[in-house]
N, C-alpha and C positions, 0 to 999 in steps of 0.2 A: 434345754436345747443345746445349751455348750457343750455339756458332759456327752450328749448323740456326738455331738459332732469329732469332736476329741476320741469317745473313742470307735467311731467308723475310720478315723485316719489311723489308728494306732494299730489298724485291721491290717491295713494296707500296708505299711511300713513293717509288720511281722512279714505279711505272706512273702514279701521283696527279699525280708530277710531267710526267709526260712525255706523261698520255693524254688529256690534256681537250683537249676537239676543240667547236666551235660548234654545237650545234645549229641546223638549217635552220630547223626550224618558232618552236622558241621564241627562237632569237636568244643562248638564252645558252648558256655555257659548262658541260661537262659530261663527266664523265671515261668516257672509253670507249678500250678495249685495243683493238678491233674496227676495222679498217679496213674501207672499202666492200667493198675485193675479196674480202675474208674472210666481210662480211657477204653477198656473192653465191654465193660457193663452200660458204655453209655450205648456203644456202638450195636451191642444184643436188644438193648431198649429198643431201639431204632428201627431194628432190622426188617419187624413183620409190619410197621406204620406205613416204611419204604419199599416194600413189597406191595403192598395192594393201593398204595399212592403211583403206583404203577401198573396197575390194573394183573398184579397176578404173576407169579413166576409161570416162565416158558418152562411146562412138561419133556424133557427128551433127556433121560437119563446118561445116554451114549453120548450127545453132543459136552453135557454136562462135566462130565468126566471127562473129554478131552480138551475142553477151556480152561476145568478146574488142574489139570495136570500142567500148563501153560503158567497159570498163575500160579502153583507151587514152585516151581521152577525158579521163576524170579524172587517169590518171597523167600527160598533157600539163599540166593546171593546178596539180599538188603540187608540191613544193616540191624534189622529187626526181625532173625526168624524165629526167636523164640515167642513171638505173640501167634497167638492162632490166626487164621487166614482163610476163609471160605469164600468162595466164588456163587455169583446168580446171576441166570437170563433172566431179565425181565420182561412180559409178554407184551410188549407197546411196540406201535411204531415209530414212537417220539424218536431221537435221537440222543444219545448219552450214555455215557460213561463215567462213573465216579466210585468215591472206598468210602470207608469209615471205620473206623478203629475194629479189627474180627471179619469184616466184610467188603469184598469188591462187586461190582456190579458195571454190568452192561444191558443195554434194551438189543432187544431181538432186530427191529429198525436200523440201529446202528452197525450193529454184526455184519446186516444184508449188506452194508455199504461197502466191508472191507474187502480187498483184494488178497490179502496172504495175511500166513501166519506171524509174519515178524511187524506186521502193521497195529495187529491184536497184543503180541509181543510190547508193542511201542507204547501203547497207551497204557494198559494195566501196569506197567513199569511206572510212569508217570504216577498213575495213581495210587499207589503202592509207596511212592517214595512222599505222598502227601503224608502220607499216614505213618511211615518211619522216622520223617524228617520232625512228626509232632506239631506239625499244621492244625490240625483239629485242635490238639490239646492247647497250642498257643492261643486260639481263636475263644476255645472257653476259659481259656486265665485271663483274657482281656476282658471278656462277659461278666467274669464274677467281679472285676475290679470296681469297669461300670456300674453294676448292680450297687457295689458300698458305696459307691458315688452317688446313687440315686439316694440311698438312705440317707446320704448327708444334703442333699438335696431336698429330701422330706422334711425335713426338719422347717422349711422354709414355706410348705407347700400347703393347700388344705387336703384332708385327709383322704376325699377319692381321689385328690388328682392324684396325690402318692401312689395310692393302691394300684393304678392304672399304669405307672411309670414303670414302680415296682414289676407288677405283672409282665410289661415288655421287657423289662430288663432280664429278667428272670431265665423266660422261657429262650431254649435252645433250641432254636426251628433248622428241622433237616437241610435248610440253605445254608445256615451258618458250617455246615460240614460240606457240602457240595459243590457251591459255584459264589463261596464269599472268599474267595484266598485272596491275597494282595499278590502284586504283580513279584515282588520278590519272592514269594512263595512259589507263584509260577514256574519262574526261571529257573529257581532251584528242584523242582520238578520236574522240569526238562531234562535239566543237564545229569541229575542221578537217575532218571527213570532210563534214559539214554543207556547209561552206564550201565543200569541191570541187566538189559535185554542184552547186552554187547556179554557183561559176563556168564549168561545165560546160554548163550551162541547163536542168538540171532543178530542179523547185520544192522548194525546202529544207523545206516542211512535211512531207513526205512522210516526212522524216527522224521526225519524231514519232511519224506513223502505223506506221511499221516500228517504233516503240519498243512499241507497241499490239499489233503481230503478236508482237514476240518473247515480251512477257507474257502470250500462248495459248497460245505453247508451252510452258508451261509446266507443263503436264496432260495426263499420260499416254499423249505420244506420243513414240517411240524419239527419242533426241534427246540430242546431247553437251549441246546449250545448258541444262541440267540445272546439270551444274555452274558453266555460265557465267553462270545468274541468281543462283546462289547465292550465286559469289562477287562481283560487280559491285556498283556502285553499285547502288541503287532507282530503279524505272523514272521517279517521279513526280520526282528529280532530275536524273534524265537527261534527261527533256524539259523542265525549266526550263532546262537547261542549254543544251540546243538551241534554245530558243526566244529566250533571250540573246542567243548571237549572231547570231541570224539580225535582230534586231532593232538590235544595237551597229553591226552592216555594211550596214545597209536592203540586204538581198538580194531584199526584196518589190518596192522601187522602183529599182532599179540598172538595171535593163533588163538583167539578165542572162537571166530564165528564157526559153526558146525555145520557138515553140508554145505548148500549154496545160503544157507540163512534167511530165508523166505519161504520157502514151503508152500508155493502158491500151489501147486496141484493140490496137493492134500488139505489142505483150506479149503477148496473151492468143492471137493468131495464131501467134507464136511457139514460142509453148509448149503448143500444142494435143498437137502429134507427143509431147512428153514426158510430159502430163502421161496419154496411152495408157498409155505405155510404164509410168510409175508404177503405174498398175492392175496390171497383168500381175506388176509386181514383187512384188505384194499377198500372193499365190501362193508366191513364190520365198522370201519373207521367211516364212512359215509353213512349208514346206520346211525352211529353215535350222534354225528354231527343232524341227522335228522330228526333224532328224540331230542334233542335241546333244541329245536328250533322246534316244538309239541307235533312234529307231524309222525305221531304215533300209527301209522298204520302203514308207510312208506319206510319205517324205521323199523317197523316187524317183517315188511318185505323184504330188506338189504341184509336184515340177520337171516333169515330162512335162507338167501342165496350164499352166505358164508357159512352156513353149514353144508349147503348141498355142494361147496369146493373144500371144506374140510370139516368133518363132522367130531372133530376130537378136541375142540375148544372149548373151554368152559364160557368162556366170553360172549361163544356166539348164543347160545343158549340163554348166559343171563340175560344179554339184550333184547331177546324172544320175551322173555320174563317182563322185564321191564316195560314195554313196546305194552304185552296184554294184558298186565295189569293196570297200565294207563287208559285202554281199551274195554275194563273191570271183567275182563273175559279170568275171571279168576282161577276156574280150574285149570286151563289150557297153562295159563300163567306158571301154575305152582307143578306143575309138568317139566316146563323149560328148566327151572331154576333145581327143581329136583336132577336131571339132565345133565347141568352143570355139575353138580358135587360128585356125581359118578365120575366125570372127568378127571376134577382137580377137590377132593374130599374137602381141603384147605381155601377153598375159594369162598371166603366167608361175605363178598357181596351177593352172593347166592343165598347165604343164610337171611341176612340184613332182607332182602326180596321174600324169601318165607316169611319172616318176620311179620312185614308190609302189609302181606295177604291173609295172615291170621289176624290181625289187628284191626284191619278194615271189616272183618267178618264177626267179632266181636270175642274171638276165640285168645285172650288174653293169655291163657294160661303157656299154648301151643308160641304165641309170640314173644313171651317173654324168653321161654326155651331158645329160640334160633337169635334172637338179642344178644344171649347169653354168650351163645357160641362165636359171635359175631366180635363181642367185644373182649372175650379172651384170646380170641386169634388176630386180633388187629387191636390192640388196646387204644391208639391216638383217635378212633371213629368215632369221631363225634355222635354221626346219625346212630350207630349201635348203642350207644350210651343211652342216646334221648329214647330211643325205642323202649329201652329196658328199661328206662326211668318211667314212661307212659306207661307200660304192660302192667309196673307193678303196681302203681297207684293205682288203678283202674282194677286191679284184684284186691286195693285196699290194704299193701301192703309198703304202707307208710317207711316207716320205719328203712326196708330195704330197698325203696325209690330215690333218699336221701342222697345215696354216694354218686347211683348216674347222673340225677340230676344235678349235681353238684358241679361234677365235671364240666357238664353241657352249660352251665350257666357260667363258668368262671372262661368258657373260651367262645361265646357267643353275648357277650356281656350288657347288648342292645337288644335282647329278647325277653318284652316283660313279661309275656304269656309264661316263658321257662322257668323265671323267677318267682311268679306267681302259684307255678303246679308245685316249685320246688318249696314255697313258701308255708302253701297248703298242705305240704308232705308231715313239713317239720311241724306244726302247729296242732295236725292230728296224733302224730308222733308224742304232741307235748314237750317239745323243745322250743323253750319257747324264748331264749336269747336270738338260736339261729332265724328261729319264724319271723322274728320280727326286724331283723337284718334284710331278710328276703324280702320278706314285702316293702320294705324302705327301697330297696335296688328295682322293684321291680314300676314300684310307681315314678321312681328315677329316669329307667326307662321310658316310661311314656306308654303303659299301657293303652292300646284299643280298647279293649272292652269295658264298656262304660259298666256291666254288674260285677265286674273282676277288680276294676281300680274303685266301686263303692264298698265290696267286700275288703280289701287291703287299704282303704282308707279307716274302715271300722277297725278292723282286726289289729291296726297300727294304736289305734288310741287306747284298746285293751290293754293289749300287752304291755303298751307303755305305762299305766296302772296297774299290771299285776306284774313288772320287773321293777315298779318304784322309780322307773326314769325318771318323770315329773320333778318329785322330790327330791333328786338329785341337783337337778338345777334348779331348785328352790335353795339349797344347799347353800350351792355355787355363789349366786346370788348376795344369799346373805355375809359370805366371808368376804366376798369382793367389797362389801358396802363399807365392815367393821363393825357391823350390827347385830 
């Protein structure tokens, strides 16, 4: 236990030494484990999870490309243009805006809100200098430190609860890139994001007035930025703070801003086509809110009226899908969802829905396929996982059930039915260390089914005879006595 302990610190004490790297923006010196490329590849990881964690990029090539030329614009004057930098609508009405190391993003929701282009200007500035300034990367060099903390923490612990600590410690969930910054990070995203747009040539005031918009959102409308006002600075700090440096850098008299530096006509041309499309969504979002709440056929109606005001959503379609297959109306089902993927080819909660309806119909083969595709286009879905981990078991093919269900049971970890199929995978497979791990976690969990926890009661005492457990703590035993 010494020797853990000694050397999990001797971890820490290299990285301190070995990982302080220059910050771009502030010039000074700052410990980060996180290399660029690391920070790129985590951010590509991410990319399709946070994609359809947001129900889908918004289809409009033209809008596309004049966002994405906004957001080149500024990533050419930060402080980081040689890291790549890709722009996405995303199809919600939520509200929000946020980057990640390779990637910026805005919800379609939120766009409808803005008034001009320097306001669009102000924000992606903002989030662009998170992501130059190495916000991300700090956030996961604090993660990994944690994490050796944990380890020296295990030393003390019994072995799930380790495993459980370990686990959170671990995992790097898309908040810790989005809406976990500390207020100083904030600020300091203010005041350079400010600065971009300014060197960009749009009017840094605008910067304020977005500070104005984000505080209306703040009344009861769908909206991550809920928690993001909560936990931030105060808005009436953040535009001194903005108003600082726009005053320390005379960004009013530099002859930077171009035009009048607003560009509200041409914004509001822009975004004519979406802020339709938002309407329609009006529809879709009470839809949704009516299939969770089971009124499956009031939830197929509200989708029918959101196509018949814009028929080019994949959205509206899957929720057609979803509405008639809860209704087992399953051809009409596999119609919508089919419907969908003509729309947006990449809309793999459409597949995830074929999947559904081939699985239910006993056509294993057909649902393992749309699984497949489901969960290489969105790798963090769980539900695609368990899909493809059921399809293959169920065609008896143990062996390649293993990895989904793997996944699905290391991130739903209160599911003993999962641990149970998973357990069953490996034990027909003939692995018989992992089998019997499984079924130890799944009787942990707390199995229902009383023939499922007497088969994993049995199947535990086997195995524990054919891996010589027993005898190991017979071992034990006898060394501890001196006998």
């Amino acid at each position: 236990m010494f020797k853990k302990i000694v050397y999990s610190l001797l971890i820490v004490v290299f990285a301190c030494l070995t990982g302080c790297q220059v910050n771009p923006v502030s010039g000074e010196k700052q410990l980060r484990l996180v290399s660029a490329d690391q920070e790129l590849k985590m951010g590509h990881g991410y990319h399709p999870d946070l994609i359809f964690m947001y129900d889908g990029e918004y289809q409009d090539p033209k809008l596309k490309r004049y966002l994405g030329t906004i957001v080149q614009r500024l990533h050419k004057v930060s402080h980081r243009p040689e890291m790549p930098m890709d722009f996405t609508v995303l199809n919600t009405t939520m509200l929000n805006a946020f980057a990640i190391p390779g990637h910026v993003y805005a919800t379609r929701g939120f766009l409808a809100e803005l008034q001009n282009e320097a306001q669009f200007a102000a924000v992606m500035g903002h989030e662009i200098a998170h992501v130059t300034a190495g916000h991300a990367a700090q956030n996961m060099t604090s993660q990994m430190i944690t994490s050796v903390g944990l380890g020296v923490m295990g030393s003390f612990m019994d072995e799930s609860t380790t495993s459980q600590a370990l686990l959170m410690g671990s995992q790097l969930g898309v908040t810790l890139l989005g809406l976990s910054y500390s207020r100083e990070h904030e600020h300091q995203a203010d005041r350079v994001g400010t600065y971009y747009m300014a060197l960009a040539g749009w009017d840094p005031r605008q910067s304020i007035r977005m500070q104005e918009i984000l505080g209306s959102f703040h009344t009861g409308k769908p909206s991550s930025l809920d928690k993001y006002l909560s936990t931030h600075p105060p808005m009436d700090e953040r535009i001194a703070d903005i108003q600082n440096v726009i005053s320390e850098k005379d960004m009013l008299n530099a002859g930077l801003i171009q035009g009048d530096g607003i560009y509200e006509k041409r914004w509001q041309e822009r975004m004519s086509q979406l802020k339709q499309v938002n309407t329609a969504f009006k529809e879709y979002d009470e839809g949704t809110k009516l299939y969770s709440e089971k009124k499956y056929q009031e939830a197929l109606n509200a989708a029918k009226k959101a196509v018949k005001m814009n028929p080019r959503q994949a959205q509206f379609y899957r929720l057609q899908g979803d509405a008639l297959t809860q209704l087992e109306q399953y051809k009409e089902a596999e119609a919508a969802y089919q419907t969908a993927l003509t729309k947006d080819a990449r809309y793999v909660p459409a597949n995830i829905g074929l999947g559904d309806i081939a699985l239910a119909q006993d056509r294993y083969a057909r649902a393992e396929a749309q699984y497949a595709i489901a969960a290489n286009g969105c790798p963090g879905n769980v539900m695609a996982h368990f899909g493809l981990g059921v399809a293959r078991f169920l065609q008896d093919k143990y062996e390649e059930a293993i990895a989904p269900l793997t996944l699905v049971s290391q991130n739903v970890p209160a599911a003993g039915s999962v641990h149970f199929m998973l357990a069953t995978a490996c034990y027909q497979a003939e692995k018989w260390q992992p089998a019997y791990d499984a079924y130890q976690r799944a009787l942990q969990a707390d199995l229902k089914d009383e023939d499922q926890k007497a088969t994993a009661q049995k199947r535990v005492q086997e195995l524990t005879q054919k891996l010589g457990l027993g005898q190991e703590e017979e071992v034990d035993k006898t060394d501890k006595s001196g006998k």
